[in-house]
C-alpha positions as CSV (number, residue, x, y, z in Angstrom):
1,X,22.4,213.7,286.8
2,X,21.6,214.8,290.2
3,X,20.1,218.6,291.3
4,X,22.2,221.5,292.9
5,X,20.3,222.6,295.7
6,X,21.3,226.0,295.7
7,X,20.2,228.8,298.3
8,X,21.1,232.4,299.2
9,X,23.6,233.0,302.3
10,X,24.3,235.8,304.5
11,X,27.9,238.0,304.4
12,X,28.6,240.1,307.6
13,X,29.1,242.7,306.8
14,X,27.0,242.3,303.8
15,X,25.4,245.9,302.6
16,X,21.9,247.2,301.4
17,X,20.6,249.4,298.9
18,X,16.9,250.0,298.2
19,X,16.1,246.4,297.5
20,X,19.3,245.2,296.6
21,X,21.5,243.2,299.1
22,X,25.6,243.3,298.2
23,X,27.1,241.6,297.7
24,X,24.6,238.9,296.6
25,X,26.0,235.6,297.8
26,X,24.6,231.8,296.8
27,X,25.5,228.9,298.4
28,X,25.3,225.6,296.9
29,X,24.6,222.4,299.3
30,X,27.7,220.6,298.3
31,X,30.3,220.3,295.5
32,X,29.3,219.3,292.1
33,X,30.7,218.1,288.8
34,X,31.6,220.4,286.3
35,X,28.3,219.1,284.4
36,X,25.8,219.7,287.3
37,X,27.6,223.0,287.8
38,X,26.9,224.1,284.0
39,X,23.6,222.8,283.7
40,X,22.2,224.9,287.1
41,X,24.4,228.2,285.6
42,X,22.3,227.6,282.3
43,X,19.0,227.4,283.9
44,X,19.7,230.6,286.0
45,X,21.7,232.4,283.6
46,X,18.6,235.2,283.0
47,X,17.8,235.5,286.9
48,X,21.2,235.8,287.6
49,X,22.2,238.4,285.0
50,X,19.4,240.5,286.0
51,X,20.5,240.4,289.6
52,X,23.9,241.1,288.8
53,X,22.7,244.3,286.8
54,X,20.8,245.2,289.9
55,X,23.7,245.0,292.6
56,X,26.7,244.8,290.7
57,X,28.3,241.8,292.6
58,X,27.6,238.4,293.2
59,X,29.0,235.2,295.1
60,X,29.2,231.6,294.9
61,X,30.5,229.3,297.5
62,X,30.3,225.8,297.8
63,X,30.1,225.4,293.8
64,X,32.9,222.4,293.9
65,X,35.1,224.7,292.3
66,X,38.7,223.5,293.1
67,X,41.2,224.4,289.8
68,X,41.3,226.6,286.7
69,X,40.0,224.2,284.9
70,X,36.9,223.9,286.9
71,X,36.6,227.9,286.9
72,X,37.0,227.6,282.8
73,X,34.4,225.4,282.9
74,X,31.9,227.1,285.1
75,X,32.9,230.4,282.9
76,X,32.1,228.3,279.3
77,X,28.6,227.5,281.4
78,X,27.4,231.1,280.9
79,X,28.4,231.7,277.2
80,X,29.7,234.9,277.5
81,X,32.2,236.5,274.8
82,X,35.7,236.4,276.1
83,X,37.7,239.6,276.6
84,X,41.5,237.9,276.3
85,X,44.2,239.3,278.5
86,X,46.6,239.3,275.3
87,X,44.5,242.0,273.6
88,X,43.1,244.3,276.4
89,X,45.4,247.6,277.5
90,X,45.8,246.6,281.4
91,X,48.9,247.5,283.0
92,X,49.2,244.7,285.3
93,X,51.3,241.5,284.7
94,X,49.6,238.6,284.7
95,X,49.6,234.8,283.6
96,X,47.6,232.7,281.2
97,X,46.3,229.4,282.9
98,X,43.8,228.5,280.1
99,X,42.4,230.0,277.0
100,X,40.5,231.5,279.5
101,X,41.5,232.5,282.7
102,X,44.7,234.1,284.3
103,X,46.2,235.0,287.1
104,X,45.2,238.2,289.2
105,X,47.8,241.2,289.3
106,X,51.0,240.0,289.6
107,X,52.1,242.5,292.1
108,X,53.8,241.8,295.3
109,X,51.6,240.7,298.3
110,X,52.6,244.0,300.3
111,X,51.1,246.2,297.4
112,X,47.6,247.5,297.3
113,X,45.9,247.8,294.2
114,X,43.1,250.2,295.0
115,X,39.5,250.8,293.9
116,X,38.8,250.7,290.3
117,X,36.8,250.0,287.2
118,X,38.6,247.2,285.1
119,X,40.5,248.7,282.4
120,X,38.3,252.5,282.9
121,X,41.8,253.7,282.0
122,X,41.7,252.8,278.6
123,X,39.3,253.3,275.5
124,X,38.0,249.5,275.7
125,X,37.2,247.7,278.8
126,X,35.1,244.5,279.6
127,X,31.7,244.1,280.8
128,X,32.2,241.7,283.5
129,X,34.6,240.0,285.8
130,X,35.1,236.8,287.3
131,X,37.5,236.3,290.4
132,X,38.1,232.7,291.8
133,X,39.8,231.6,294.9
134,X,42.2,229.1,294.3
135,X,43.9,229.5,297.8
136,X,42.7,232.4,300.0
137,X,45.5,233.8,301.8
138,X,46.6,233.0,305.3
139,X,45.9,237.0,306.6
140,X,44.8,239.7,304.7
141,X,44.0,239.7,300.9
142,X,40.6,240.3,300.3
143,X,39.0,241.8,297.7
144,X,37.7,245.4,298.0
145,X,34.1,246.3,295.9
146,X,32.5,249.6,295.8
147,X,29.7,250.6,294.2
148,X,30.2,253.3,292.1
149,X,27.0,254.9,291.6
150,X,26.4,255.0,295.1
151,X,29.5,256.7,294.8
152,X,28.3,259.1,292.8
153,X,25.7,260.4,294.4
154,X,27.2,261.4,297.9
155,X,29.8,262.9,296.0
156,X,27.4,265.0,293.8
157,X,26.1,265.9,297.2
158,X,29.5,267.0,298.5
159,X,31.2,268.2,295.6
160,X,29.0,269.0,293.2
161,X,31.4,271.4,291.2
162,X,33.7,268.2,290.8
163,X,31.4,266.0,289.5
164,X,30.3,268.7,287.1
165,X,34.0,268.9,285.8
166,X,34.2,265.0,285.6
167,X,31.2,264.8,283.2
168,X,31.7,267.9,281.3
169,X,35.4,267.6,280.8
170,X,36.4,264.0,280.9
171,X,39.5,262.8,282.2
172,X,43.0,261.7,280.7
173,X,45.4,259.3,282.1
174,X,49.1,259.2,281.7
175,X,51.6,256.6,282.4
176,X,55.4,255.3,281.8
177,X,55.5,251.4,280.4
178,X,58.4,249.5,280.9
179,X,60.7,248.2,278.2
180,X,60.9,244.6,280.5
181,X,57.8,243.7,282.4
182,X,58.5,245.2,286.3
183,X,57.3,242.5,288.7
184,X,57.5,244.9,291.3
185,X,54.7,247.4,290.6
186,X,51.0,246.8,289.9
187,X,51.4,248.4,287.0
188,X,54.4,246.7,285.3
189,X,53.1,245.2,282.3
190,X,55.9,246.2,279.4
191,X,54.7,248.1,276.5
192,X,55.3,245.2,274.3
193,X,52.9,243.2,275.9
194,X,50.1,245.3,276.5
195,X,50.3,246.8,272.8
196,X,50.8,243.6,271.6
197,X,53.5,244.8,269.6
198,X,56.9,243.5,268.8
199,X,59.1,246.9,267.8
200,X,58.6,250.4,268.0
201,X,57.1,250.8,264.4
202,X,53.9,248.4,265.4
203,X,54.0,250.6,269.2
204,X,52.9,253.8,267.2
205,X,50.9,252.2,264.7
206,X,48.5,250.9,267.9
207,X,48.6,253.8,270.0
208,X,48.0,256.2,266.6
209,X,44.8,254.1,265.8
210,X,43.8,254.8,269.5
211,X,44.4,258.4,269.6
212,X,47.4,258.4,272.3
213,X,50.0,260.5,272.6
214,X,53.6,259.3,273.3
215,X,57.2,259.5,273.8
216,X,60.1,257.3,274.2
217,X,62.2,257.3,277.1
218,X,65.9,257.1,276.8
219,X,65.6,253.6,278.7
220,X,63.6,251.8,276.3
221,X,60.2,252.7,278.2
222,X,57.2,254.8,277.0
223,X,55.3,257.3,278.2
224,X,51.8,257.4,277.2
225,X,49.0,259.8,277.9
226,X,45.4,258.7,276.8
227,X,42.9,260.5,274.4
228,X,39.9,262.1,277.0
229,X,37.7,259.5,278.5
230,X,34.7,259.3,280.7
231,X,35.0,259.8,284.4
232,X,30.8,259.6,284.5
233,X,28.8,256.5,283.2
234,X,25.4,256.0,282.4
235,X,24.1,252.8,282.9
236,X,20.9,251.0,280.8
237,X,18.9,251.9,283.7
238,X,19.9,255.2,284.0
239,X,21.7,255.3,287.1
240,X,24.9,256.9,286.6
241,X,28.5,255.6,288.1
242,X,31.8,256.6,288.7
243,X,33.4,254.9,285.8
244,X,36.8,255.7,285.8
245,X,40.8,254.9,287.4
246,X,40.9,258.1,289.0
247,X,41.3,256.5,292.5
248,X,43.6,253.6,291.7
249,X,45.6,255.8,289.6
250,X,46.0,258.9,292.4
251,X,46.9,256.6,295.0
252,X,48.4,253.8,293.6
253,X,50.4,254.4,290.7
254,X,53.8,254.9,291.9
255,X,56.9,252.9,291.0
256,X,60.4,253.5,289.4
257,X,58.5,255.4,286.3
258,X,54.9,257.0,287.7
259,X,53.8,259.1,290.4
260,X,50.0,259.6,291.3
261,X,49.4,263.3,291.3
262,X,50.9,263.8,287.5
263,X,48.8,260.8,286.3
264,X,45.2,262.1,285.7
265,X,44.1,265.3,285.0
266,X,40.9,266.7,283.0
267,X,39.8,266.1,279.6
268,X,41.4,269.7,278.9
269,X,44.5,268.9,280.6
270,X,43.3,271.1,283.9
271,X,44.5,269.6,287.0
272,X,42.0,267.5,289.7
273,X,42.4,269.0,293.0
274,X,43.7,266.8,295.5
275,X,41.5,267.4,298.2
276,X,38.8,266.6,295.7
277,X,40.2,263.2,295.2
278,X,40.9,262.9,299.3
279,X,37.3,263.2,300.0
280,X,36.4,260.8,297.0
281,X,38.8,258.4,298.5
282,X,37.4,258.5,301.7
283,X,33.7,258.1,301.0
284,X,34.8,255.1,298.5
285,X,36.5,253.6,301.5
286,X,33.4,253.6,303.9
287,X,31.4,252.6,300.8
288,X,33.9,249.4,300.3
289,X,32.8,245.7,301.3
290,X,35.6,243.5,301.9
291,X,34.9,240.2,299.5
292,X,36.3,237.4,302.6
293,X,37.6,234.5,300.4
294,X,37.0,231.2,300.8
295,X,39.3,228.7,298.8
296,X,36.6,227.2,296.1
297,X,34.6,230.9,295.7
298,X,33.7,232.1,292.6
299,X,32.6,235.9,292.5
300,X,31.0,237.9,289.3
301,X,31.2,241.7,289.1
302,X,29.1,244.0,286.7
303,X,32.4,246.2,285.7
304,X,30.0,249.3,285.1
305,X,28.6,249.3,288.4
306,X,31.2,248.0,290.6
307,X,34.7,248.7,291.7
308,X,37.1,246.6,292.7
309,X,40.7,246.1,294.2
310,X,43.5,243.8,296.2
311,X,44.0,244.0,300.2
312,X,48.1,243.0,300.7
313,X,47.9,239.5,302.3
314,X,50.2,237.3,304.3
315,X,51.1,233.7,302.7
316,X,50.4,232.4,299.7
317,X,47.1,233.5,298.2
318,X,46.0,232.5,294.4
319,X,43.3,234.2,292.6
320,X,42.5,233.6,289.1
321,X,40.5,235.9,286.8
322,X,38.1,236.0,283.6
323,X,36.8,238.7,281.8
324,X,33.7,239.3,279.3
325,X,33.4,241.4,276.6
């Protein structure tokens, strides 16, 4: 079996944080069976864990990586436990390929979906992520990443009162779930699908074991609000990070059913100032690297440290996605 010769590469653009470059980006000298692919992953699987713990995102390009099934595979190589699309709370639409891996949000190419922590919205989210680019995008359509405790600390700095609130109060999300899954919103999974429920009976029973609170709408959709959930993480190391939806939700929740402003609010039902969340917006946006596809790349993000989004694109772009429990 021959060697992958594998290297670190340099991102413009790429950013810098005490000793930690990010995103961290390999390289690999040229495209490789799925078997050389999964035998370098196990060999590295310590270094590479403790790296992504460190800066929260890392790339691969040049891995040979050309269809799902060759993402599935070079998934399998780390031996992670799966965190299934079927059972997880995400609002977005998307698409099984394999057992697996699925398609990104489903949302049309002239939607953002902005910064956020996978699934922060909800009482159970995944550990990692893993985004491949089956076809980057002819314009546009990169991937935005922030890290969040970096985050965190210029906003202690410049809002100190706010990030008191976030930690001592929590934070509550609320949101209307269509009866029909709504392709055109970035939040249009139906309430069947992401309660895995088939009536309204086996709705309640799921949201009631999760400590929700709801009401039908006289359309067939249902309007949830969550139980109080952290806006502030502390991580292993103890850093702490802005773990939460609060900017995805305030800026890009709007369709048919949902505005922005009336989704979040405190854990005591207290409302987040705007301007609060205008200046967290900013600062996340001059904190954000742009992740510049390349069909065949393969990038893993610590969910707890890093944020992530969707640039609208031009053409057809495809990116798949995995997630770990």
């Amino acid at each position: 079996m021959s060697q992958l010769d594998v290297d670190r590469i340099n991102l413009a653009g790429q950013q810098h944080y005490d000793e930690a470059v990010f995103p961290l980006a390999f390289g690999a000298d040229q495209p490789a069976n799925k078997a050389v692919i999964a035998e370098w992953i196990a060999q590295h699987r310590t270094q590479i864990e403790d790296q992504l713990a460190l800066t929260g995102a890392i790339l691969f390009r040049g891995f040979g990586v050309v269809n799902d099934g060759d993402f599935d595979a070079f998934i399998r190589a780390f031996d992670w436990p799966n965190f299934t699309y079927a059972e997880s709370l995400s609002n977005a639409v998307r698409r099984n390929r394999t057992e697996l891996v699925f398609t990104a949000n489903e949302a049309p190419s002239t939607v953002s979906i902005f910064l956020h922590h996978e699934m922060a919205q909800t009482p159970v989210y995944p550990s990692k992520l893993l985004f491949f680019c089956e076809q980057a995008a002819e314009q546009g359509g990169a991937t935005p990443i922030c890290r969040s405790d970096i985050l965190l600390q210029q906003l202690r700095e410049q809002l100190p009162d706010f990030v008191a609130a976030c930690e001592s109060k929590g934070v509550r999300y609320s949101q209307t779930m269509p009866l029909e899954e709504d392709l055109a919103s970035g939040q249009g999974r139906s309430w069947k699908s992401t309660l895995s429920a088939e009536n309204r009976q086996q709705a309640e029973g799921k949201l009631a074991h999760l400590d929700y609170d709801w009401q039908w709408q006289e359309d067939g959709s249902l309007s949830v609000t969550t139980p109080v959930l952290p806006a502030v993480r502390q991580l292993n190391d103890g850093r702490t990070v802005f773990f939460n939806q609060l900017i995805a939700a305030f800026r890009g929740w709007k369709d048919a059913r949902n505005s922005g402003e009336k989704s979040i609010c405190f854990g005591d039902g207290s409302a987040i100032d705007s301007s609060h969340m205008a200046l967290a917006i900013d600062l996340a946006d001059k904190l954000t690297f742009d992740i510049p596809w390349q069909s065949g790349d393969v990038a893993l993000l610590d969910n707890f440290l890093v944020m992530h989004g969707r640039r609208p694109f031009q053409g057809k772009r495809t990116v798949l996605a995995s997630l770990v429990a």
